[in-house]
N, CA, C and O of each residue as an XYZ file, in Angstrom:
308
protein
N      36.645      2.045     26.844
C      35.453      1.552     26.169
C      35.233      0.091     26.534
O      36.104     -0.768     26.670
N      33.999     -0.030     26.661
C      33.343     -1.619     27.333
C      33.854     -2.851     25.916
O      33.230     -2.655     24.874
N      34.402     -3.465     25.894
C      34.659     -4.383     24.781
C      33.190     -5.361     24.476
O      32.485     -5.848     25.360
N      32.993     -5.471     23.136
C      32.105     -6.454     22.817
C      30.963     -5.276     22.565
O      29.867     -5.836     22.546
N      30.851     -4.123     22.404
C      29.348     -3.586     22.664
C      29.292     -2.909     21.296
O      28.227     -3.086     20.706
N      30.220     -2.164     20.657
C      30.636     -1.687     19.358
C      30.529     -2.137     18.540
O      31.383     -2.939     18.162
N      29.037     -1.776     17.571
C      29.045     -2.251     15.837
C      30.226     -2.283     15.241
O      31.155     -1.491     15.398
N      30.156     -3.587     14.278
C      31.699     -3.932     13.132
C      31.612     -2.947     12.361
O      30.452     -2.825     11.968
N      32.337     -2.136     11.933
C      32.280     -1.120     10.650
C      33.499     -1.865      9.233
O      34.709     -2.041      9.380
N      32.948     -2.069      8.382
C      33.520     -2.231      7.603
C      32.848     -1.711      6.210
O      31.719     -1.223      6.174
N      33.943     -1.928      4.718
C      33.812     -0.602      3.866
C      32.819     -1.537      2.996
O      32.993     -2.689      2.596
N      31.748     -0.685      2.838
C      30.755     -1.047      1.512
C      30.686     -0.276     -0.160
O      31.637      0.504     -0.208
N      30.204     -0.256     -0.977
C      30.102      0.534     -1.975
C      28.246      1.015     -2.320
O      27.214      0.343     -2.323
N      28.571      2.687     -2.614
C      27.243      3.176     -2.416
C      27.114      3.398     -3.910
O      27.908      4.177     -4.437
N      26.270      2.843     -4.585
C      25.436      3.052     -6.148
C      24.248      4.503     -6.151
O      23.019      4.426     -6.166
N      24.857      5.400     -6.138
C      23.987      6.663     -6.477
C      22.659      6.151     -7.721
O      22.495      5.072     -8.290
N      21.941      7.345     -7.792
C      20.537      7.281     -8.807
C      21.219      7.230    -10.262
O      20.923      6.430    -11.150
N      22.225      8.277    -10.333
C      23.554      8.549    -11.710
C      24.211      7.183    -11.641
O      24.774      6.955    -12.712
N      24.304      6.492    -11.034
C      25.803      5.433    -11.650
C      26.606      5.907    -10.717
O      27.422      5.045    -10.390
N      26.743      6.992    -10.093
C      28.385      7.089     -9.677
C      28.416      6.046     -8.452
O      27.384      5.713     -7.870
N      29.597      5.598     -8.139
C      29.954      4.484     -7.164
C      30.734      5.266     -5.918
O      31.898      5.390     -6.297
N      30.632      5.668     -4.998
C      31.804      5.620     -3.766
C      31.768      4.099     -2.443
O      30.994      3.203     -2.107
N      33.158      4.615     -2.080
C      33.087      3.461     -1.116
C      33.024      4.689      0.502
O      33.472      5.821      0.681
N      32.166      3.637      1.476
C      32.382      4.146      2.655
C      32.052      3.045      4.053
O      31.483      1.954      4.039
N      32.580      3.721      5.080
C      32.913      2.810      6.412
C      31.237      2.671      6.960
O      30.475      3.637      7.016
N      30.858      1.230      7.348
C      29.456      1.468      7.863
C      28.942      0.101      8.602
O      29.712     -0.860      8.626
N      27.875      0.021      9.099
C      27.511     -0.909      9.806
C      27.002     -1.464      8.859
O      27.495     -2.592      8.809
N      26.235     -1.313      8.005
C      25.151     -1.712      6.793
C      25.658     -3.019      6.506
O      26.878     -3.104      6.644
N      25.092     -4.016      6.160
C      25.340     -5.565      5.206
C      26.510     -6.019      5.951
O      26.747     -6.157      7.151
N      27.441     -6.289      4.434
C      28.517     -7.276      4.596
C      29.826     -6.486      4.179
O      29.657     -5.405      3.615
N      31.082     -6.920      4.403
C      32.049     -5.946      3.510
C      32.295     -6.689      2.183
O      32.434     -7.819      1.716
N      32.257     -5.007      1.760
C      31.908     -5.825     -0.197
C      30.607     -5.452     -0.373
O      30.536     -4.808     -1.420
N      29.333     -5.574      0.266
C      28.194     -4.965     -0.068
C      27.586     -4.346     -1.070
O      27.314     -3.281     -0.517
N      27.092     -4.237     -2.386
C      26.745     -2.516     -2.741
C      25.254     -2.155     -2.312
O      24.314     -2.944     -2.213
N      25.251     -0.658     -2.061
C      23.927      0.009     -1.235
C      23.536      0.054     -2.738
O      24.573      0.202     -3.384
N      22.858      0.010     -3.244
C      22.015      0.785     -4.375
C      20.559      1.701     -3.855
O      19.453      1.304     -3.490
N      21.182      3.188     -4.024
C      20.090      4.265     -3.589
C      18.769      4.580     -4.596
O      18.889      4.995     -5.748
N      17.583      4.320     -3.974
C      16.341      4.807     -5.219
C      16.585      6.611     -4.501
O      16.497      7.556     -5.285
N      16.755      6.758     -3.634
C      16.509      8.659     -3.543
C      18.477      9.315     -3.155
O      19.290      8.782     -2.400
N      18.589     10.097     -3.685
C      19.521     10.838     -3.406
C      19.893     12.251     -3.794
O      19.327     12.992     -4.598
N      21.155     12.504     -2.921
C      20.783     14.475     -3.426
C      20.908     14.786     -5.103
O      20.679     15.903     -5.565
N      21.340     13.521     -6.002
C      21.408     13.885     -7.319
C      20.167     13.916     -8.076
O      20.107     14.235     -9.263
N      19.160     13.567     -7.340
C      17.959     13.224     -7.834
C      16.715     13.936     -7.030
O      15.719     14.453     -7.536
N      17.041     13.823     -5.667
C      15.799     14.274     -5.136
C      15.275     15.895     -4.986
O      16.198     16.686     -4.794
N      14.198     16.356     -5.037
C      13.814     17.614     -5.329
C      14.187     18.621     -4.752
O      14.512     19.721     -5.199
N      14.108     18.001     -3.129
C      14.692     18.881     -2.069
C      16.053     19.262     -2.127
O      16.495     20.292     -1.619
N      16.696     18.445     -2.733
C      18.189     18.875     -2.783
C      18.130     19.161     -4.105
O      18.627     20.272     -3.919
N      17.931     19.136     -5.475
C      17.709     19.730     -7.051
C      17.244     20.967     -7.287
O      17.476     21.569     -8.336
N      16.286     21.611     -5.955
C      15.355     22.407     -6.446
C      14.038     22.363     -7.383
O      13.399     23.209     -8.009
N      13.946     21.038     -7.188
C      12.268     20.831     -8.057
C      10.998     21.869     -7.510
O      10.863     22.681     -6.594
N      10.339     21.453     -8.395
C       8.716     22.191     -7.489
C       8.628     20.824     -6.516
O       8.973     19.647     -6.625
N       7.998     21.620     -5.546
C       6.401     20.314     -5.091
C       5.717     20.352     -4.955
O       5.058     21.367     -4.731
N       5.350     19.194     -4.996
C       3.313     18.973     -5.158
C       2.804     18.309     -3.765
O       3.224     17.384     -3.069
N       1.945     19.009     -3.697
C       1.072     18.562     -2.441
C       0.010     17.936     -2.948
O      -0.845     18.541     -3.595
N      -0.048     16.346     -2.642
C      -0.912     15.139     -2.784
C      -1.971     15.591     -2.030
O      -1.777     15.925     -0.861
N      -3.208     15.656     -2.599
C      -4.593     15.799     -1.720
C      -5.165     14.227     -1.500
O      -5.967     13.732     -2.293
N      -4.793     13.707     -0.650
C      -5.122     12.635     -0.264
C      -6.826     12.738      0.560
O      -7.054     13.338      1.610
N      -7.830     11.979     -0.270
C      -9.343     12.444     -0.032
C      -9.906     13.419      0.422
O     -10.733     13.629      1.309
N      -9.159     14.207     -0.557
C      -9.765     15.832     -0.253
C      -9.340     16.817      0.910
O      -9.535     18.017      0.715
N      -8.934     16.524      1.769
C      -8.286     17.215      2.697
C      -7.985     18.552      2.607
O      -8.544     19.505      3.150
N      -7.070     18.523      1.888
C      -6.513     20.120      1.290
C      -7.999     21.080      0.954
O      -8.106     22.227      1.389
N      -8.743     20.624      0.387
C     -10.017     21.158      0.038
C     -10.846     21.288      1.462
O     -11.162     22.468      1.618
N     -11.113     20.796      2.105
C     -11.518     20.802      3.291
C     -11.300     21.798      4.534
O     -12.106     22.268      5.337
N      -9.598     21.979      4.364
C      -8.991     22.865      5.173
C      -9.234     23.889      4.482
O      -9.724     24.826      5.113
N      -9.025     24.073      3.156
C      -9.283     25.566      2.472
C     -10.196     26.360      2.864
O     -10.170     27.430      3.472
N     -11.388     25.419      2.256
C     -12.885     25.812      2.737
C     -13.126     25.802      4.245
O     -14.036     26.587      4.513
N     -12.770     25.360      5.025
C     -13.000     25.230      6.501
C     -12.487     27.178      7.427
O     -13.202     27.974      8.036
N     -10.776     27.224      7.022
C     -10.300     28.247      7.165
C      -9.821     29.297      6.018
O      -8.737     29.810      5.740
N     -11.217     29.381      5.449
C     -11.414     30.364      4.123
C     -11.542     31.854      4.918
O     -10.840     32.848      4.732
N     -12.237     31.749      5.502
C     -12.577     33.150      6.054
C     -11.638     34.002      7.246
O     -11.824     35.062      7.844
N     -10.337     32.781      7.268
C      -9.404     33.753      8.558
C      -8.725     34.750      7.539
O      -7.817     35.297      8.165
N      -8.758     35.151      6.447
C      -8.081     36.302      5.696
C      -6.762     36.227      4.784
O      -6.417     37.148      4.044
N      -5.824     34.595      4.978
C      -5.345     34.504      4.259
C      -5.240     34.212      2.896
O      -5.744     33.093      2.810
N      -4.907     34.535      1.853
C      -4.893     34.684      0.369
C      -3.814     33.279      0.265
O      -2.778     32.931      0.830
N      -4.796     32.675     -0.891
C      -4.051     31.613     -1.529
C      -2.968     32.042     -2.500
O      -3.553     32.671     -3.382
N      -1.922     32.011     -2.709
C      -0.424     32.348     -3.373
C      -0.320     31.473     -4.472
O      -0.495     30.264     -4.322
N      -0.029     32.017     -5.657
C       0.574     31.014     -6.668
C       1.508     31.066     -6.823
O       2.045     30.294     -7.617
């Protein structure tokens, strides 16, 4: 291995959405660091199983509906 080219890894502490704390090896900050996470699998939907919602951002969704209304597919609830 070429010397000098290799990120420092040293250990930080990761603050989950819950409180829980682990430590792990990383390029991130400083050593000693803490990450504090706003999304994680304790929280986020994709990993919880939430519903989701599809944001109609200026109508769009409405647009496409009505646009490809007539190729035969049925809207699902």
């Amino acid at each position: 291995m070429k010397p000098g080219i290799h990120p420092e890894y040293h250990v930080i502490t990761v603050k989950m959405t819950d409180g829980t704390l682990y430590q792990t090896r990383t390029t991130w900050g400083k050593e000693g660091d803490t990450m504090n996470l706003e999304i994680d699998p304790t929280s986020h939907p994709a990993w919880v199983g939430g519903a989701g919602k599809m944001l109609d951002a200026g109508g769009q969704v409405a647009r496409f509906n009505k646009r490809f209304s007539g190729f035969g597919l049925s809207k699902k609830d």
